[in-house]
Each structure stands twice: as structure tokens, then as C-alpha cells.
C-alpha positions as CSV (number, residue, x, y, z in Angstrom):
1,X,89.9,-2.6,85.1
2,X,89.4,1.4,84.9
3,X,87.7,2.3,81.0
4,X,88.8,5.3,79.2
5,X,85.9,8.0,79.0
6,X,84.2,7.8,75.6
7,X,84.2,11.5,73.4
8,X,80.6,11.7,71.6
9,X,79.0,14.5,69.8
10,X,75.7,16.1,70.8
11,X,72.9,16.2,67.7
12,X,72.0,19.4,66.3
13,X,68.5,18.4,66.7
14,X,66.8,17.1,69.9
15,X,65.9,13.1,69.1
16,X,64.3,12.3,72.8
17,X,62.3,9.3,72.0
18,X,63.1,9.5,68.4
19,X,64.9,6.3,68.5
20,X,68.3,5.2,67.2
21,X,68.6,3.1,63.7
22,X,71.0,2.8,61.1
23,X,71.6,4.9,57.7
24,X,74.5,3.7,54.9
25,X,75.8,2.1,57.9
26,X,75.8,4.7,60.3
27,X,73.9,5.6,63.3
28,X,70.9,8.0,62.5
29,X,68.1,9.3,64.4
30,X,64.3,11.6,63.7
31,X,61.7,12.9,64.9
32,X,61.5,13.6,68.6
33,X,59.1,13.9,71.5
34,X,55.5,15.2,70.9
35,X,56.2,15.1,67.2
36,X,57.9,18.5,67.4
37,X,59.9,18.8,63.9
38,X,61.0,16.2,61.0
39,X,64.7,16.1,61.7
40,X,67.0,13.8,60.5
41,X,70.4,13.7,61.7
42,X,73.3,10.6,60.7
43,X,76.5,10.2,63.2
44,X,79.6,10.8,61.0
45,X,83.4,10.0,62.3
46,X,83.6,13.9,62.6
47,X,79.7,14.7,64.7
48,X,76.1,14.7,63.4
49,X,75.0,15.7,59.8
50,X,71.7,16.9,58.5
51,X,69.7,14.6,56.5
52,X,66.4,15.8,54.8
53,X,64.0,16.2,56.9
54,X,61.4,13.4,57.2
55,X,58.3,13.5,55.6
56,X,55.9,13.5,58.5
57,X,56.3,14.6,62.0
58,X,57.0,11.2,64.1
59,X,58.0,10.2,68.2
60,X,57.8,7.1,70.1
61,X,58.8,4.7,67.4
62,X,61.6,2.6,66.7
63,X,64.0,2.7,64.0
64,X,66.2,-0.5,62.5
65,X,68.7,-1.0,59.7
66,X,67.6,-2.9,57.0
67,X,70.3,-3.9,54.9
68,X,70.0,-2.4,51.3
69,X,70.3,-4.6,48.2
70,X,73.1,-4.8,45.6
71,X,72.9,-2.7,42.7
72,X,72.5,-4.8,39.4
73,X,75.6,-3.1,38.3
């Protein structure tokens, strides 16, 4: 069976050992090798967005999604 290649987007922001998790359901990475800046990026349908950067320089950790709970409302 031959497999279609696969478009992706490149992050703004280099992520090497920044690790891979999940924001409002989407992929997102930060922080990156050596601790060298705070980034925070989210995949989108259309590429990578900014998020606010992270509050502390971070690298070699792992990242999960958590799911979030319901709003009272």
C-alpha cells in the first residue's frame, strides 16, 4: 500500500526536547534545549500560533493533556 506524504508546518520557535502535549485540544509545545527561551507555540488547522510565553525557562520534560473541567455554567 503506497501512503500519501503528510503536509506539516514548521514552529516558529525551536521546541528540540521541549516535548509535545496538548492545549484546548490541540497539539502544543515549550521550552526547548538548554532552556534557551519560554516559548509556547499551539498547532492550529492553518500552522503554529504563539501562546504566552511560559513562566520559566524549561527543556527535557514532558508535557500531557489533562482534560479541563466543566464550567458550572
Amino acid at each position: 500500500m503506497v501512503q500519501k506524504p503528510v503536509s506539516t508546518f514548521a514552529a516558529d520557535s525551536t521546541h528540540r526536547y521541549g516535548g509535545l502535549g496538548l492545549y484546548k485540544n490541540q497539539p502544543a509545545s515549550v521550552g526547548c534545549i538548554d532552556e534557551r527561551h519560554q516559548k509556547a507555540e499551539t498547532l492550529s488547522p492553518t500552522g503554529w500560533i504563539s501562546l504566552p510565553n511560559h513562566q520559566k525557562r524549561i527543556s527535557v520534560h514532558s508535557l500531557v493533556g489533562l482534560k479541563s473541567p466543566r464550567s458550572p455554567h
